[in-house]
C-alpha positions as YAML, in Angstrom:
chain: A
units: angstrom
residues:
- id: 1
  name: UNK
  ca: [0.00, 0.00, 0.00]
- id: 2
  name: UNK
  ca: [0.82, 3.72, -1.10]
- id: 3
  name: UNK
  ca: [0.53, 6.63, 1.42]
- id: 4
  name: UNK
  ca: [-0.09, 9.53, 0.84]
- id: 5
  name: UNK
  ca: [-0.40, 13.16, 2.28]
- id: 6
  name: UNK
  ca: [-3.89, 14.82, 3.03]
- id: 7
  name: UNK
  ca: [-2.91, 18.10, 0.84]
- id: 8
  name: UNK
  ca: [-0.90, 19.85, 2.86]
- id: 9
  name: UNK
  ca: [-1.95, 18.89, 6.44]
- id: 10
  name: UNK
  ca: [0.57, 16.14, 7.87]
- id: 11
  name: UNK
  ca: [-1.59, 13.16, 8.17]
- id: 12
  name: UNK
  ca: [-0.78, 10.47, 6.07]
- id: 13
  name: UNK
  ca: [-4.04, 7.99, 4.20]
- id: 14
  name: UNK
  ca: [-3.96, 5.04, 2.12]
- id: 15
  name: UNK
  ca: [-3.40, 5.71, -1.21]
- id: 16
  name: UNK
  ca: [-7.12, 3.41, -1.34]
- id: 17
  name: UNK
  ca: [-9.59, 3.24, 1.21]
- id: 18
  name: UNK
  ca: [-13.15, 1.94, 2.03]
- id: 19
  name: UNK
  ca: [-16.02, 3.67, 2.84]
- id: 20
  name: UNK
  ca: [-19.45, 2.18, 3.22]
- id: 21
  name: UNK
  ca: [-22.19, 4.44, 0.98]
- id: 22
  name: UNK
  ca: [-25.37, 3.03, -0.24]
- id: 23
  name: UNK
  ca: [-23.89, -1.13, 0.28]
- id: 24
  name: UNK
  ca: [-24.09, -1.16, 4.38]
- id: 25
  name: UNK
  ca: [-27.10, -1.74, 6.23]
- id: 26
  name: UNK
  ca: [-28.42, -2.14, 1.97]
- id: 27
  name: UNK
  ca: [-26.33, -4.77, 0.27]
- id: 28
  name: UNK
  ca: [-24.15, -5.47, 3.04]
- id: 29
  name: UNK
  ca: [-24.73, -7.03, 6.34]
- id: 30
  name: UNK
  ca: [-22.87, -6.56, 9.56]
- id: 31
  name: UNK
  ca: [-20.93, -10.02, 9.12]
- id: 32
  name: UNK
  ca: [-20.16, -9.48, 5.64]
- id: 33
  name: UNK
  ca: [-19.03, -5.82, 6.63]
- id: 34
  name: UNK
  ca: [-16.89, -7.46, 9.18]
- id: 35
  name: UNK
  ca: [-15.02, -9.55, 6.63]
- id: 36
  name: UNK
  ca: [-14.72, -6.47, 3.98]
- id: 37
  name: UNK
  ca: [-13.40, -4.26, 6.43]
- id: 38
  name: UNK
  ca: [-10.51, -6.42, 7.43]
- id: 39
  name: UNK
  ca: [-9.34, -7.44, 4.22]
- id: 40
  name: UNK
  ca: [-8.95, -3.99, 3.63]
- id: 41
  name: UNK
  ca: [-7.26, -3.21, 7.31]
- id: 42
  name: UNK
  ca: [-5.08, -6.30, 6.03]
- id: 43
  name: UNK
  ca: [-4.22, -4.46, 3.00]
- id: 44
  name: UNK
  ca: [-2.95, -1.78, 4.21]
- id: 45
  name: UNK
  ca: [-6.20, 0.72, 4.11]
- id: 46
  name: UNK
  ca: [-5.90, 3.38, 6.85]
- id: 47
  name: UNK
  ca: [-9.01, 5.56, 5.73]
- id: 48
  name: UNK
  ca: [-12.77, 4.11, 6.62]
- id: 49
  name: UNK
  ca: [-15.25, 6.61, 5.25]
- id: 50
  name: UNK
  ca: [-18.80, 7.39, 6.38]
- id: 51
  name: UNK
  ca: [-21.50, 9.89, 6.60]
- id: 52
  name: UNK
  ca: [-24.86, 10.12, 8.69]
- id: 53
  name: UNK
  ca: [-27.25, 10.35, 5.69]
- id: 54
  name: UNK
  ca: [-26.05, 6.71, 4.77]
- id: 55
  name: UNK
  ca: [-28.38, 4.33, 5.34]
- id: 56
  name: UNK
  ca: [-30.28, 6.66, 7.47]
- id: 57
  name: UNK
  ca: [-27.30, 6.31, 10.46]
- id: 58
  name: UNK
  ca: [-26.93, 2.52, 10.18]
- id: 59
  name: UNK
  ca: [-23.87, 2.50, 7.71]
- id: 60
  name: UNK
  ca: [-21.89, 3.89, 10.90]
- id: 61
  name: UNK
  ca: [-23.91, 1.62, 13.74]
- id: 62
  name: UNK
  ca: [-22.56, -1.20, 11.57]
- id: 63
  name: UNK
  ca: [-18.90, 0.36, 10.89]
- id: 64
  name: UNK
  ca: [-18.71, 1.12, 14.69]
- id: 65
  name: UNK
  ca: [-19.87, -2.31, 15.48]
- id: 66
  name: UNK
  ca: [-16.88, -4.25, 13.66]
- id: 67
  name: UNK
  ca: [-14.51, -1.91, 15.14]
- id: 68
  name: UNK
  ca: [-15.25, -2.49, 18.25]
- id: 69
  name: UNK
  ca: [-15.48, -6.01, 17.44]
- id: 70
  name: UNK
  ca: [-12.13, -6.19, 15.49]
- id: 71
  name: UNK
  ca: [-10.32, -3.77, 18.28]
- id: 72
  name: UNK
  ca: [-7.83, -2.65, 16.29]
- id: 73
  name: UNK
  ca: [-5.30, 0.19, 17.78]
- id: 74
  name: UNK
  ca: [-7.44, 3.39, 17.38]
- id: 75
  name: UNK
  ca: [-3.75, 5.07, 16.20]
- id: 76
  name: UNK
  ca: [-3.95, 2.47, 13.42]
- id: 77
  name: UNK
  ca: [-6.69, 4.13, 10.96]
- id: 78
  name: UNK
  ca: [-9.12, 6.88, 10.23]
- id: 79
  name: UNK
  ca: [-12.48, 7.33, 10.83]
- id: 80
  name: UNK
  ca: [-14.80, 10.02, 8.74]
- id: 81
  name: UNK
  ca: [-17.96, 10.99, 9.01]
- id: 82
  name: UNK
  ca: [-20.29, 13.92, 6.99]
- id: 83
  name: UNK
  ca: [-23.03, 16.32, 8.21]
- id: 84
  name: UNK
  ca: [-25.77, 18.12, 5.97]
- id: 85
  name: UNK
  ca: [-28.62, 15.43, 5.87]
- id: 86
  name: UNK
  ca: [-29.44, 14.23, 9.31]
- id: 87
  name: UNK
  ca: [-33.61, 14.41, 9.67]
- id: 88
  name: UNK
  ca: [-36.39, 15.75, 8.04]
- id: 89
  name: UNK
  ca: [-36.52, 18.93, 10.13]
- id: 90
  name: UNK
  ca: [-34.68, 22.29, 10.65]
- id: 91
  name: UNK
  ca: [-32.52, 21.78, 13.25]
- id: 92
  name: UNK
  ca: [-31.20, 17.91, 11.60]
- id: 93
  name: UNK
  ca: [-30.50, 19.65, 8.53]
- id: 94
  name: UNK
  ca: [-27.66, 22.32, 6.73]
- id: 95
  name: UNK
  ca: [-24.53, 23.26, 8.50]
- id: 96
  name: UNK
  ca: [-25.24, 25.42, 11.08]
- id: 97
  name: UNK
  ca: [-23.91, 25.51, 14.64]
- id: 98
  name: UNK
  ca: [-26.28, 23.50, 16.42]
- id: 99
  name: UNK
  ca: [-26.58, 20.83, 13.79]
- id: 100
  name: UNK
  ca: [-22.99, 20.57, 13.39]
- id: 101
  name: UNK
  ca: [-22.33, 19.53, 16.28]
- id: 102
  name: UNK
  ca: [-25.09, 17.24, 17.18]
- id: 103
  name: UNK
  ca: [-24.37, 15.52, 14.11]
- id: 104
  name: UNK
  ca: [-21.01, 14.92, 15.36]
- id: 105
  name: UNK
  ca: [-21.61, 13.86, 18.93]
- id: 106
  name: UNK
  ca: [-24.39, 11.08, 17.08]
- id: 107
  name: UNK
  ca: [-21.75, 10.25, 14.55]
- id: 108
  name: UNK
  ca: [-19.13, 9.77, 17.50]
- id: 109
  name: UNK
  ca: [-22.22, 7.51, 19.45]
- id: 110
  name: UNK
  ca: [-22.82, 5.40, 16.60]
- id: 111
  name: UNK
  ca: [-19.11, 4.75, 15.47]
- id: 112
  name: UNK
  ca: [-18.24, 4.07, 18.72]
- id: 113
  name: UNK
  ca: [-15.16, 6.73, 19.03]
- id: 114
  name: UNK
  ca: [-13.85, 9.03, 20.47]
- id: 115
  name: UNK
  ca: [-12.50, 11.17, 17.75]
- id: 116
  name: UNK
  ca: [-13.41, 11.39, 14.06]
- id: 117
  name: UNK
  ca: [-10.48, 11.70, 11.90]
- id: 118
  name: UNK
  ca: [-11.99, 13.32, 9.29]
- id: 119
  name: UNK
  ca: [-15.14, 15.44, 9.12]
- id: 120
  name: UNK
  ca: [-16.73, 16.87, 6.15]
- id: 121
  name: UNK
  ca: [-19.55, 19.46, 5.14]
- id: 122
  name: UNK
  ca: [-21.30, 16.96, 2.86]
- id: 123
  name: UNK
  ca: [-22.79, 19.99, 0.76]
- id: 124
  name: UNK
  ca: [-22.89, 23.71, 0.77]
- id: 125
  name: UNK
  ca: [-25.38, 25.16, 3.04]
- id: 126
  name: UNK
  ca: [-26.10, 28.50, 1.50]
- id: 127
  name: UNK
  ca: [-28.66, 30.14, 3.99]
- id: 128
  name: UNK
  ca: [-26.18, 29.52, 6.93]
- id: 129
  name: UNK
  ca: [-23.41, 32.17, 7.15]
- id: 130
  name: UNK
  ca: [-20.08, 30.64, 6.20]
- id: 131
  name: UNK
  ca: [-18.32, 31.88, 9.44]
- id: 132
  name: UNK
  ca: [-20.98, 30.14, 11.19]
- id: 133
  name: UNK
  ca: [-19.92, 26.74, 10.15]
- id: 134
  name: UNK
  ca: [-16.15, 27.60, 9.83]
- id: 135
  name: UNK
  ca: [-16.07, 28.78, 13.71]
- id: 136
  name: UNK
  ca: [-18.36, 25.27, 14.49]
- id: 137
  name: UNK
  ca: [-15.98, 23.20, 12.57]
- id: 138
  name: UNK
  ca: [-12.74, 24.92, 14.38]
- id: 139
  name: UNK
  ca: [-14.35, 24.83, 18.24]
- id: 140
  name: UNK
  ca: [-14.87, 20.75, 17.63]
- id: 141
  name: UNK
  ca: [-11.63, 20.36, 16.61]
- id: 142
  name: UNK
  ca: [-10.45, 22.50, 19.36]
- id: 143
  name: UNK
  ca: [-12.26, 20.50, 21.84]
- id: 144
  name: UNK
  ca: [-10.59, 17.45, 20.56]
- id: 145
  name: UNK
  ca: [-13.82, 16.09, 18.79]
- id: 146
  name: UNK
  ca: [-12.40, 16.47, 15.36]
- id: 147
  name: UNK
  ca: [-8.82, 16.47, 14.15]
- id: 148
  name: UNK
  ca: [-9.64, 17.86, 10.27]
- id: 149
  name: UNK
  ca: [-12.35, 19.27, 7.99]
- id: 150
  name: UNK
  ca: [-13.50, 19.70, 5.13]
- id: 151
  name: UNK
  ca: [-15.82, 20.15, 3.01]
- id: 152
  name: UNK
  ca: [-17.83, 17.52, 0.18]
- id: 153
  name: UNK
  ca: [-18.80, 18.55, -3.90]
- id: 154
  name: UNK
  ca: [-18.53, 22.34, -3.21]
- id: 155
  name: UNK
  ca: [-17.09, 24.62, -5.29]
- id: 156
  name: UNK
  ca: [-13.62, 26.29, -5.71]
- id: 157
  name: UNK
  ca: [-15.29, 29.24, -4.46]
- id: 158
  name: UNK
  ca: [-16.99, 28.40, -1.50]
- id: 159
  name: UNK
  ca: [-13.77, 26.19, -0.52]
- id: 160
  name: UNK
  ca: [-11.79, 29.19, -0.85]
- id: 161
  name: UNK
  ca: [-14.59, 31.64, 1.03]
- id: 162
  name: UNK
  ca: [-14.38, 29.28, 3.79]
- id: 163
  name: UNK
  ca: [-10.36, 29.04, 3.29]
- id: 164
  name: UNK
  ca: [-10.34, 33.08, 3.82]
- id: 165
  name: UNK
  ca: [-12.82, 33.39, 6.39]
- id: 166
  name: UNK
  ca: [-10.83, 30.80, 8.85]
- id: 167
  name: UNK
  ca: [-8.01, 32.43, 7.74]
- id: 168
  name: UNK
  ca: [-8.95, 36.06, 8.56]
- id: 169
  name: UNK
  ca: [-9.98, 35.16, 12.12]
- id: 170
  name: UNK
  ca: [-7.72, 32.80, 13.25]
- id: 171
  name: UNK
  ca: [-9.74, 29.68, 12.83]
- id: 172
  name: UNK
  ca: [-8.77, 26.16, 11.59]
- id: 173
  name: UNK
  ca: [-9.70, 26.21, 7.65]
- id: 174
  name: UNK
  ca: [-10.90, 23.48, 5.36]
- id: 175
  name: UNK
  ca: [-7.99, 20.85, 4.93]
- id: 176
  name: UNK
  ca: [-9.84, 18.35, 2.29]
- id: 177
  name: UNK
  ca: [-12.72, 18.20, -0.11]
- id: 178
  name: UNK
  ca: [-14.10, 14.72, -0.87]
- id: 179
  name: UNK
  ca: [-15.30, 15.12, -4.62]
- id: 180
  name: UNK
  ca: [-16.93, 13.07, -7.49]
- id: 181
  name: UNK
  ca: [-13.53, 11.86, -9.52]
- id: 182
  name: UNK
  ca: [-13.83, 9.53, -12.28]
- id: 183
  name: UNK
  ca: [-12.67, 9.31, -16.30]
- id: 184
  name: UNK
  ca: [-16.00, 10.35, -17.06]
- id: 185
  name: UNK
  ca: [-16.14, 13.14, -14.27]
- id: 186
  name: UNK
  ca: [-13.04, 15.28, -14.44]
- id: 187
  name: UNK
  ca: [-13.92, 18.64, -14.94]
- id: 188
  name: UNK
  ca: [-14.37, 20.19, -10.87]
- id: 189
  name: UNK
  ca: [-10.70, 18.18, -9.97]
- id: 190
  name: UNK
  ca: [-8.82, 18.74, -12.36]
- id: 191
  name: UNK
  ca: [-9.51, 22.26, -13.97]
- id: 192
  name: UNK
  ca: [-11.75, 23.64, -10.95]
- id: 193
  name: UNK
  ca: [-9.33, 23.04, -8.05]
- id: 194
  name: UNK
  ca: [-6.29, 23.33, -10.47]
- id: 195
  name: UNK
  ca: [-5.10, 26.35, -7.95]
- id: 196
  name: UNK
  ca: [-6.02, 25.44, -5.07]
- id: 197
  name: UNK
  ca: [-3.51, 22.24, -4.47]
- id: 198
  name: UNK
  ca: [-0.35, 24.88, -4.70]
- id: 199
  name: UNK
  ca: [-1.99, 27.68, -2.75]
- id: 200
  name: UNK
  ca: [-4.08, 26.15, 0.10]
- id: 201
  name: UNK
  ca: [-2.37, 22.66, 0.48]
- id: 202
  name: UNK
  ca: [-6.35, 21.07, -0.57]
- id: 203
  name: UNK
  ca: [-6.27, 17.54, -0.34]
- id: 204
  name: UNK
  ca: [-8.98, 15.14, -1.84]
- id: 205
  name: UNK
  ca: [-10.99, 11.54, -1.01]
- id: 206
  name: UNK
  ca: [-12.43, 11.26, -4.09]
- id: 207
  name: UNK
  ca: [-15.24, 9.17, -4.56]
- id: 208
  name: UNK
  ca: [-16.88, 7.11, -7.57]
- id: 209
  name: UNK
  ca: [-13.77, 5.90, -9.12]
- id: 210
  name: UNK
  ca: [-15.72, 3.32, -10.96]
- id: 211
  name: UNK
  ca: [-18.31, 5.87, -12.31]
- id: 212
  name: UNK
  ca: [-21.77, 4.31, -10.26]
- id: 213
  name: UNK
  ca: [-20.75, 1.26, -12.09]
- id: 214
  name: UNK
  ca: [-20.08, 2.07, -15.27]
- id: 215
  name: UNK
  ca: [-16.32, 1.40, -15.38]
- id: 216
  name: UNK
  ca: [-16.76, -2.21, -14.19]
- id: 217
  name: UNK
  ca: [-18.40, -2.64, -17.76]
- id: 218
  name: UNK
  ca: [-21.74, -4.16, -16.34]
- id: 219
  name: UNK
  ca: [-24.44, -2.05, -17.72]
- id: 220
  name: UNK
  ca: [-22.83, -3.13, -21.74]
- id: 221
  name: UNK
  ca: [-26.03, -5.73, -21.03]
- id: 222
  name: UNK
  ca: [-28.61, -3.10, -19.35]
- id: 223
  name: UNK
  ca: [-28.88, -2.33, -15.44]
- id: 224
  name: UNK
  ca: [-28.33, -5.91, -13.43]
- id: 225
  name: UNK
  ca: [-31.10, -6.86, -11.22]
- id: 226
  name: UNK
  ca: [-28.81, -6.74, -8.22]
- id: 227
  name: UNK
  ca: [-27.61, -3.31, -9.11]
- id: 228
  name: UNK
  ca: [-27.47, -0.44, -6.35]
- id: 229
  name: UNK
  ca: [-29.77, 1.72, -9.38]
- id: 230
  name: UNK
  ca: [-32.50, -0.57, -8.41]
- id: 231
  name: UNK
  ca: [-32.17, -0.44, -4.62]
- id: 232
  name: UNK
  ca: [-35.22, 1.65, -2.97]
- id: 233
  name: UNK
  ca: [-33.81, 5.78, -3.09]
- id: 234
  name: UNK
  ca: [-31.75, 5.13, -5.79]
- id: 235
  name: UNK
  ca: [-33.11, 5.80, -9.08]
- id: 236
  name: UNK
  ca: [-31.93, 9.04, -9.52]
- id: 237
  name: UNK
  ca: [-28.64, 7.36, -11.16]
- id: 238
  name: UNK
  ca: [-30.50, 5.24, -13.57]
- id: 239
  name: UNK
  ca: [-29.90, 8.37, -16.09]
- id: 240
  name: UNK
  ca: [-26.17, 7.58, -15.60]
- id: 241
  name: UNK
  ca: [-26.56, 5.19, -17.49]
- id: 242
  name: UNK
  ca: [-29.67, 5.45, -19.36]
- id: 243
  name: UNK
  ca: [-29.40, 8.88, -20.73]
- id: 244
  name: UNK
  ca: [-27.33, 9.14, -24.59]
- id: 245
  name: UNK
  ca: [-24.61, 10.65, -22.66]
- id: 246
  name: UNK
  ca: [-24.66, 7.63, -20.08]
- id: 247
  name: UNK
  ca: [-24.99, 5.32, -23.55]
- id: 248
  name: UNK
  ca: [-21.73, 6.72, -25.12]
- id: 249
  name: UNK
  ca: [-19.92, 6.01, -21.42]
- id: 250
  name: UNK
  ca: [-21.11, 2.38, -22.04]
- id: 251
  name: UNK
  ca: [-19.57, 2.18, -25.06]
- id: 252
  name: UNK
  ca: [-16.43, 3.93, -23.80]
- id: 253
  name: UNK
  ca: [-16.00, 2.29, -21.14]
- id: 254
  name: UNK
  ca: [-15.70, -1.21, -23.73]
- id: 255
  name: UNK
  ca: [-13.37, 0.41, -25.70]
- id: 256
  name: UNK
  ca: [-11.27, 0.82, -22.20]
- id: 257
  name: UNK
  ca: [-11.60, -2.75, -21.28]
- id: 258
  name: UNK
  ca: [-9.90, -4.20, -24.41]
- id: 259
  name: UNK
  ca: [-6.95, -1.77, -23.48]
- id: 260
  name: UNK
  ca: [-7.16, -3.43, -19.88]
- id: 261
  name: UNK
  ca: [-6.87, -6.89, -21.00]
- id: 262
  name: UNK
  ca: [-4.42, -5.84, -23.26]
- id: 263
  name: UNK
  ca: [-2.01, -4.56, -20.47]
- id: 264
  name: UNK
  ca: [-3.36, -7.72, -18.72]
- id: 265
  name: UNK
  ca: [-5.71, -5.91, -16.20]
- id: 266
  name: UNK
  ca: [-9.45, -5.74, -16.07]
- id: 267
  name: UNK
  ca: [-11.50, -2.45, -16.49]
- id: 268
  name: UNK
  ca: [-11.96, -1.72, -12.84]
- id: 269
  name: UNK
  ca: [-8.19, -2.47, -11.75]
- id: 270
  name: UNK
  ca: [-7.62, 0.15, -14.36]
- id: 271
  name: UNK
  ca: [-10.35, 2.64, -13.67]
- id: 272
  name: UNK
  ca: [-8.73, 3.02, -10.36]
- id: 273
  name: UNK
  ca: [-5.49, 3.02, -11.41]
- id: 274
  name: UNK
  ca: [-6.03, 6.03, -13.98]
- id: 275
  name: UNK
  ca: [-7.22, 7.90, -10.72]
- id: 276
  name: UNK
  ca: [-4.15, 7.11, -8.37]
- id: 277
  name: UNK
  ca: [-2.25, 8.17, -11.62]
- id: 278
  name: UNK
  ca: [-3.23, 12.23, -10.13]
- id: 279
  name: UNK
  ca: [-0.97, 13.43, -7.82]
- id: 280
  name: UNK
  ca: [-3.31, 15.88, -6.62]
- id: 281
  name: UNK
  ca: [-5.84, 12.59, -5.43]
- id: 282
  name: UNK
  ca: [-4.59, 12.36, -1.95]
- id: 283
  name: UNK
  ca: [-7.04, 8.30, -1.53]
- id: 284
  name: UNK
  ca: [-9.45, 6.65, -3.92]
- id: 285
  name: UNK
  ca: [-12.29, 5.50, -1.55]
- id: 286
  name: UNK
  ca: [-13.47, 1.88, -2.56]
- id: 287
  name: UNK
  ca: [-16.73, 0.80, -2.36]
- id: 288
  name: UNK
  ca: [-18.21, -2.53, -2.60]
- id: 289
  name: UNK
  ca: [-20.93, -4.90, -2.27]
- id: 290
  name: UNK
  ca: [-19.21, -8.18, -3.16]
- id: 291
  name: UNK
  ca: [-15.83, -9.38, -1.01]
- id: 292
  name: UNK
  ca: [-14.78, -10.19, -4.57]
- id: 293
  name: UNK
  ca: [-15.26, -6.73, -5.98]
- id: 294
  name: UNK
  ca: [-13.22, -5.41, -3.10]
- id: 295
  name: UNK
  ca: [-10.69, -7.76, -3.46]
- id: 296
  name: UNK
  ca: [-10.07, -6.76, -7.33]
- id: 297
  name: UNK
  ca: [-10.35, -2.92, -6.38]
- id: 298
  name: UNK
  ca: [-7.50, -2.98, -4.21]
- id: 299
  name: UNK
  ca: [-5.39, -4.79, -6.50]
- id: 300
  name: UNK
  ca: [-5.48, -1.89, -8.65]
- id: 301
  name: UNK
  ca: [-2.02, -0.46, -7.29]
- id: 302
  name: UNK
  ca: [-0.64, -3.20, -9.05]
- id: 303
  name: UNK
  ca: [-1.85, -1.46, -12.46]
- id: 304
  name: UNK
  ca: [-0.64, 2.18, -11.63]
- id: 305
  name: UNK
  ca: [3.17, 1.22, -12.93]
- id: 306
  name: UNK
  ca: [1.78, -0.31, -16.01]
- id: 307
  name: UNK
  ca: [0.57, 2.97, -17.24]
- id: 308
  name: UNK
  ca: [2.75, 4.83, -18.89]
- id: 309
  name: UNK
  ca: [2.72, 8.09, -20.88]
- id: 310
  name: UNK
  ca: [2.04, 6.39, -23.79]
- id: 311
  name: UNK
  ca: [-1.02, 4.31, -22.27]
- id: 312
  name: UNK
  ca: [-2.29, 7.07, -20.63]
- id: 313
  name: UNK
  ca: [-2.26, 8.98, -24.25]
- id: 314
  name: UNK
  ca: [-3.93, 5.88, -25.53]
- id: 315
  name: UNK
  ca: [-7.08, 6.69, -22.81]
- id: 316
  name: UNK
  ca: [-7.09, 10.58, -23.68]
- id: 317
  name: UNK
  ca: [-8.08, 9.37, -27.17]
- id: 318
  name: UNK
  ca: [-10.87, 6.68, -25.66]
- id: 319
  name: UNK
  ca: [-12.53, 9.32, -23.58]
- id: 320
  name: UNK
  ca: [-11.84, 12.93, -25.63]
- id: 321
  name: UNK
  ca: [-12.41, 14.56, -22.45]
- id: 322
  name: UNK
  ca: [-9.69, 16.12, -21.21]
- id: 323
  name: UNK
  ca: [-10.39, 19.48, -19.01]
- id: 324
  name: UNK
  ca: [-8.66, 22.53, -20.78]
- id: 325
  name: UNK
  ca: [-6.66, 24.45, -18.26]
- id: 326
  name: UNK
  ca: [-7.00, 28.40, -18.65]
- id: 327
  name: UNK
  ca: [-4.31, 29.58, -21.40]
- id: 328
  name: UNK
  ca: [-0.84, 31.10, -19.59]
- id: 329
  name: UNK
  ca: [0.03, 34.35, -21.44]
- id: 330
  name: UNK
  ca: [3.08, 34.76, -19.36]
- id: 331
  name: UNK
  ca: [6.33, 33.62, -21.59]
...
C-alpha cells in the first residue's frame, strides 16, 4: 500500500480506502461488513469513510460495530464521518452551529469513538453564514472532537470563502474536499481546483472511481437486477446510465476494457489506477458490495506502474475529455 499526504496537512491515508455508501445496512450485512473491512485493514487501508445520511445512520452503527469487534489500535486508521442530511426537520438539517455539532456527537455515538479523523460538510449550506460553520468546525476540533475538515462537492469558491474566512480570524480552515472523480467526471478536480492544491495545500478523497458502475463494464447488457440503481432511493442514477450521454460512457467504457486486458488488467483495476495516476488525489475511496469486488479494487495499485505516458495517451483518445486548463500568457 501507497501513502499519501492529506494536501498539505501532515496526516498520512492510504493511497485506497473503504467507505461504506449506499452497500451497508443495503447490500451489506454486519458479518459481511466485518469480513470487507478487514481485508482492507489487512491491506494496508488506513481511511474508513462514512457519513450520517447513509443508510439513514446505520452504515456507521454497523462500521462502529466491527470496530469495536475487530479492536484494532485506534492510532492504526481513520475514521470520517459527513453532516448536511441528518432528519427531516430544521434543526437535523444544513450546517449550522447547532446541527454541526449534534451531528457529530451522534456520529461519534454510533461509530463508537472518540474522535473522528476526518469530518466533512457533505454539501454547501447557502442560507447559513459561512463563518458560522467555519467557527463550528474549528471549536470541535479544538475540543478534541475532530482532528480535520472539510468540506464535500462544493465549489472552488466556497472552498476558498471558507479558506479566507478561517483564515482572517484565526480559525482552523478546510484541509480536504471529498469530490466526485472519475474518467467520465473530471472537470471540478482537475480544472476547478487546479489552484487550489499549490496555494491552500487542498487535499482530496475522491469518490466514484468506478463511475456508479459504469467502469466495471456491467451495464454493456442493461442495469443488473442486483444493481445499487435498483435499490429503494436510488433511481436518480439510472440516467447515468440510461441517458445518450450515459450510452456513449457504455460504449467507452468497452473500448477501455480491451486496453485493460491488453495490459493484462481488467476495467476496474484500471479505472482506479487512472485515478491514483493524479498526484493531486490524496485516496481513492473503494466501495463494494461483493468481497470479490473489493478484493479486485485494491489490487489496482498493481496497475498504476503499467501505465505509462504512452497508455495514458492511448485513454485521452478513448474518452476525448480532457479538461482545458486556462491559457498562460506569461512567456
Amino acid at each position: 500500500m501507497e501513502y499519501r499526504r492529506l494536501g498539505r496537512a501532515g496526516l498520512k491515508l492510504s493511497a485506497l480506502s473503504f467507505g461504506s455508501w449506499v452497500t451497508f445496512g443495503a447490500q451489506v450485512d454486519e458479518a459481511k461488513a466485518c469480513e470487507m473491512m478487514k481485508m482492507a485493514y489487512d491491506a494496508g487501508v488506513n481511511f474508513f469513510d462514512n457519513a450520517e445520511v447513509y443508510a439513514e445512520g446505520a452504515s456507521e452503527e454497523i462500521m462502529g460495530k466491527v470496530l469495536k469487534k475487530m479492536q484494532w489500535r485506534r492510532d492504526s486508521y481513520c475514521v470520517s464521518s459527513k453532516v448536511f442530511w441528518g432528519g427531516n426537520l430544521p434543526t437535523q438539517e444544513g450546517l449550522h452551529r447547532k446541527h454541526i455539532f449534534e451531528a457529530c456527537h451522534a456520529a461519534l455515538k454510533r461509530l463508537k469513538v472518540d474522535t473522528l479523523d476526518l469530518y466533512f460538510c457533505h454539501r454547501p449550506d447557502i442560507e447559513t453564514p459561512i463563518e458560522e460553520t467555519v467557527r463550528a468546525m474549528h471549536d470541535l476540533i479544538a475540543q478534541g472532537k475532530v482532528f480535520y475538515w472539510g468540506t464535500s462537492e462544493w465549489s472552488a469558491e466556497q472552498i476558498r470563502e471558507a479558506w479566507g474566512v478561517a483564515k482572517e480570524l484565526g480559525l482552523t480552515p478546510p484541509a480536504m474536499e471529498q469530490p466526485e472523480y472519475n474518467m467520465f467526471h473530471r472537470d471540478r478536480v482537475e480544472r476547478e481546483y487546479h489552484r487550489l492544491y499549490s496555494e491552500i495545500g487542498l487535499g482530496t478523497t475522491i469518490w466514484s472511481p468506478l463511475a456508479s458502475g459504469i467502469l466495471t463494464g456491467k451495464y454493456a447488457g442493461g442495469i443488473p437486477k442486483d444493481s445499487r440503481m435498483n435499490l429503494p432511493g436510488f433511481k436518480w442514477l439510472r440516467p447515468k446510465v440510461e441517458s445518450p450521454e450515459g450510452r456513449r460512457s457504455i460504449e467507452k467504457a468497452g473500448e477501455l476494457g480491451k486496453l485493460a486486458a491488453e495490459l493484462g488488467a481488467s476495467l476496474p483495476k484500471l479505472a482506479v489506477a487512472w485515478c491514483l495516476k493524479n498526484p493531486n488525489v490524496s485516496t481513492v475511496i473503494l466501495g463494494a458490495s461483493k468481497i470479490e469486488q473489493l478484493k479486485e479494487n485494491l489490487a489496482a495499485m498493481e496497475v498504476v506502474p503499467l501505465l505509462s505516458s504512452g497508455v495514458m495517451e492511448t485513454i485521452e483518445t478513448i474518452l476525448q475529455n480532457k479538461p482545458q486548463l486556462p491559457p498562460n500568457f506569461l512567456r
